[in-house]
C-alpha positions in Angstrom: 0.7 21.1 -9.6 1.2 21.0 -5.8 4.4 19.9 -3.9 4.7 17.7 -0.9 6.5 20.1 0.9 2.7 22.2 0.9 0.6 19.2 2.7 -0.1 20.0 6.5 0.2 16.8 9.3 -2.7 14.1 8.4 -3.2 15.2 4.8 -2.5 12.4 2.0 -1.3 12.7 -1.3 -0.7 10.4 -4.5 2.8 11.0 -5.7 2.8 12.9 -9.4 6.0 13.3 -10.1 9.9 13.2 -8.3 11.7 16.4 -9.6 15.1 17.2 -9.4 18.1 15.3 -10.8 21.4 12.7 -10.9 21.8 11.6 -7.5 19.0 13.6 -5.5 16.5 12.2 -7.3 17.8 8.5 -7.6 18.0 8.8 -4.0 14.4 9.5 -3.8 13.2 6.6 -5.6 15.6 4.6 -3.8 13.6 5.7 -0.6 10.6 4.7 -2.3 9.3 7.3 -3.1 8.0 6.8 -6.8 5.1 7.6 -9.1 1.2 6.2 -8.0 2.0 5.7 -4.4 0.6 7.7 -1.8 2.9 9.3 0.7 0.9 11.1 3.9 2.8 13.5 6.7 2.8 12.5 10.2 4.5 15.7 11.7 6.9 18.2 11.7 9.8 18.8 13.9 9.1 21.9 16.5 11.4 23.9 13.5 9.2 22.9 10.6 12.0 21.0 9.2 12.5 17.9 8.6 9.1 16.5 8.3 8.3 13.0 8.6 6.2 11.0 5.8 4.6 7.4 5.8 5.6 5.9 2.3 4.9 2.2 1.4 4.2 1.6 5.3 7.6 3.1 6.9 8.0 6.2 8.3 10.6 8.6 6.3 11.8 12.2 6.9 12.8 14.9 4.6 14.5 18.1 4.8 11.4 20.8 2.8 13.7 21.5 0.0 13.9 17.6 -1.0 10.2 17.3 -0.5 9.8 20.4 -2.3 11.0 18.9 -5.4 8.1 15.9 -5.2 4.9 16.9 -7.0 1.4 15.6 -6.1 -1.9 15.4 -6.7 -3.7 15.6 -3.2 -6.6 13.2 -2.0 -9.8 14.2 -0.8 -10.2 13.2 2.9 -13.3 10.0 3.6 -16.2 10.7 5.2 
């Protein structure tokens, strides 16, 4: 299974399942950031990290290890 921390600026994803545990994790969901949706990446900083994410129509960003802990199931871009 593929993490989110892998997806490249303008690629899409369906969210799988948030890894990691106790407060982490809780802070995660809190963010939103929960099974079914669909989180896509906007851009990186000039570092690589953080990267920012729209999720449920707000923008977020997260450091690559926290977003390495999400798993997906990437979408197929529209014609």
């Amino acid at each position: 299974m593929a993490t989110l921390d892998e997806l490249r600026p303008g690629e899409k994803a369906v969210v799988h399942k948030v890894g990691g545990a106790g407060e982490l994790r809780r802070r995660l969901m809190d963010m939103g950031i929960t099974r079914g949706i669909e989180i896509e990446v906007l851009k990186a900083a000039p570092l690589g990290d953080p990267v920012e994410y729209r999720v449920r129509g707000y923008h977020l960003s997260l450091r690559k290890s926290e977003a390495h802990l999400i798993e997906i199931a990437p979408q197929e871009p529209h014609a």
